[in-house]
C-alpha positions in Angstrom: 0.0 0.0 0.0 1.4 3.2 -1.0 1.8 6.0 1.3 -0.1 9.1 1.3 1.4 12.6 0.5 2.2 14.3 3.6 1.8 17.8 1.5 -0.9 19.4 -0.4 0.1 20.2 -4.2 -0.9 23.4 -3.4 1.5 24.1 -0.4 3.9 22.4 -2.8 3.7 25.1 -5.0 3.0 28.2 -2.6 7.1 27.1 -1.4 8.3 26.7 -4.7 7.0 30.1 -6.2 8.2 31.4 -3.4 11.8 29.9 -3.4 12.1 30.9 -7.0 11.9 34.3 -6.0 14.1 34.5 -3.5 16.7 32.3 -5.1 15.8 31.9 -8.7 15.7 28.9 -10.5 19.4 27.6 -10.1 18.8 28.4 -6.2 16.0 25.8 -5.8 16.5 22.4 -4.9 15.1 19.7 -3.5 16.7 19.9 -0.1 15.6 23.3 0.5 12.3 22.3 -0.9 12.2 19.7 1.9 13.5 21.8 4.6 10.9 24.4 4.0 7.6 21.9 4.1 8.9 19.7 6.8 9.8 16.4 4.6 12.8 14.2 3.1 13.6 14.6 0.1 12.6 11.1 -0.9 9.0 12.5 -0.3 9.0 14.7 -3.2 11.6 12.1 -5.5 8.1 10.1 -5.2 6.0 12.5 -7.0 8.7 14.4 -9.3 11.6 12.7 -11.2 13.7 16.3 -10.8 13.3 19.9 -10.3 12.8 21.1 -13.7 9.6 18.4 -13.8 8.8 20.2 -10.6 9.0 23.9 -11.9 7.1 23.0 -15.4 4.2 21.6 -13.2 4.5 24.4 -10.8 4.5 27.0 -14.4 1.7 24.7 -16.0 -0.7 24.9 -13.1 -0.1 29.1 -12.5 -0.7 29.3 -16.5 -4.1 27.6 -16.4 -4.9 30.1 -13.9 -3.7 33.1 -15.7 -5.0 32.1 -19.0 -8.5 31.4 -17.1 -8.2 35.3 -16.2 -7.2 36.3 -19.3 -9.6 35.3 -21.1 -12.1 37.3 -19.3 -11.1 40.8 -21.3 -13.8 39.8 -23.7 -16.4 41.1 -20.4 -15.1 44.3 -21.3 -16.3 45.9 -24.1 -13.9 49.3 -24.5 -10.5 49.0 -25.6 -9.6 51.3 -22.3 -11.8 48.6 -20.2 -9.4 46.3 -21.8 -6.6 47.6 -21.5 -7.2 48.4 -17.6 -8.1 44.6 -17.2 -5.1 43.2 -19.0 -2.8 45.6 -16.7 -4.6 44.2 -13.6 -4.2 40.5 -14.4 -0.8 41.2 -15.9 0.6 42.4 -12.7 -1.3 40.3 -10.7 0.7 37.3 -12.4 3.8 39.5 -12.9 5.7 36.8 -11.4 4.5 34.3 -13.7 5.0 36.1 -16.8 8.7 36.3 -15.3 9.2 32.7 -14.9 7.6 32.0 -18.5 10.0 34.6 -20.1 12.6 32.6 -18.0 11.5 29.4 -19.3 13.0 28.6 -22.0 16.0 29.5 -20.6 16.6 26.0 -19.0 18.1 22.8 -20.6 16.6 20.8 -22.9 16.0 17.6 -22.2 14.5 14.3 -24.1 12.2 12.7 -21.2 8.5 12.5 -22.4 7.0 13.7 -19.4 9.1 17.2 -19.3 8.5 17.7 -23.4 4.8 17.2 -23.4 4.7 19.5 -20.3 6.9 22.4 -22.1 4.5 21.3 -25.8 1.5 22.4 -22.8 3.7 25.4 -21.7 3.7 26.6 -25.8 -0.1 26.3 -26.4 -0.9 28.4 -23.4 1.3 31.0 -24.9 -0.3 30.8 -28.0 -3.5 31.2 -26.4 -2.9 33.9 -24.4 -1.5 35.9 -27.9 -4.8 34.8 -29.7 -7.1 36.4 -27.1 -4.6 39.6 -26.6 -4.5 40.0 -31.0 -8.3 40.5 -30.6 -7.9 43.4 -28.1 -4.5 45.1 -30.1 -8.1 44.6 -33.4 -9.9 46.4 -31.1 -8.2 49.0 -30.1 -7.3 49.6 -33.9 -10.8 49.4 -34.5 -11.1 52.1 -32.3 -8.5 54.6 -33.8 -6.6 54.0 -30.4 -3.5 52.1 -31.7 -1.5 53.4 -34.6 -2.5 50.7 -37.3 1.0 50.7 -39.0 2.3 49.0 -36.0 2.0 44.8 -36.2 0.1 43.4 -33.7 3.4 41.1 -32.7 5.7 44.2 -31.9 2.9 45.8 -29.6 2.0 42.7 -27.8 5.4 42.1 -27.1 6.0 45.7 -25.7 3.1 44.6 -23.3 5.1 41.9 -22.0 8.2 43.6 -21.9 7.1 46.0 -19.7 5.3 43.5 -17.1 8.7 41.4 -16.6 10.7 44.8 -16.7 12.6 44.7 -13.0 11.8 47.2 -10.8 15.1 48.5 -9.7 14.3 51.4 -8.3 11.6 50.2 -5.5 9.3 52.3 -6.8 5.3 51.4 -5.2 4.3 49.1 -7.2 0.7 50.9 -7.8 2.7 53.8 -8.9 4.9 51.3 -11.0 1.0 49.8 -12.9 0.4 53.7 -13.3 3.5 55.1 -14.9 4.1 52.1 -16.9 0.3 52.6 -18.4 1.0 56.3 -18.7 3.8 55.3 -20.7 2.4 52.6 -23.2 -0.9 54.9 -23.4 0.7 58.1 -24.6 4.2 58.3 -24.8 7.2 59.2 -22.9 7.9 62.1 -24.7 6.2 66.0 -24.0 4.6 66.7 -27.5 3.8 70.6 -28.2 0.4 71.7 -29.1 
């Protein structure tokens, strides 16, 4: 008879989101993973071959989540409702959309289990661009966004500036505010 998990996958994951911000993704282990919810490492060797099977799971089940957010800016019916929304859920998940743009930083590696969960990884992505091209349409539609721009450059400006490090310490709600100020109208002082 097998023994039962002596962790939720949802404490699981609380420690290792939180370990990958305080030590990144070389910084996290298995020990320290161990250490921090009270177990051996055998415990989680049971349930995950190796960290990087760990992480993708960890990245897999905080994508669902955003895309299941994301994919309520078709509620809003305004490109600035839209564009408010996105910001929100953005920087909500800002740490997510870190670790993603981190992602395919790590080693490539043959096992089946770790390339069908990077393929899953991909089609969120994917996703996520499909729903976000119908808001750039929109605001085009709109005569909000400069229709000489592609869709592709402005989307990724968006991202950009969500995983952009915040150096400076600035308050983060000031942070949301500026960096809207910025994509909205410029950095520049235009004369009348």
């Amino acid at each position: 008879m097998a023994r039962e998990r002596k962790f939720s996958t949802g404490d699981l994951f609380q420690v290792v989101e939180r370990l990958l911000l305080e030590h990144g993704y070389d910084g996290l282990n298995f020990g320290l993973l161990a250490e921090e919810l009270h177990i051996s490492r055998g415990a989680l060797y049971k349930y995950y071959e190796n960290k990087e099977d760990l992480v993708l799971e960890y990245m897999i089940h905080k994508m669902h989540k955003f895309f299941d957010d994301i994919k309520q800016i078709k509620e809003y019916k305004s490109f600035q409702e839209q564009f408010d929304f996105l910001f929100d859920v953005m920087f909500q998940y800002a740490t997510i959309v870190q670790l993603l743009a981190r992602a395919h930083e790590n080693p490539q590696t043959k096992k089946d289990q770790i390339a069908k969960n990077k393929k899953i990884m991909d089609e969120y992505h994917l996703e996520i661009y499909g729903h976000l091209e119908d808001f750039i349409e929109l605001g085009k539609q709109e005569g909000v966004l400069k229709k000489d721009i592609p869709d592709k450059v402005m989307l990724a400006m968006i991202f950009q500036t969500v995983i952009m490090p915040n150096h400076f310490g600035v308050p983060e709600e000031e942070w949301v505010r500026f960096i809207k100020e910025i994509l909205s109208n410029g950095m520049f002082v235009h004369p009348n």
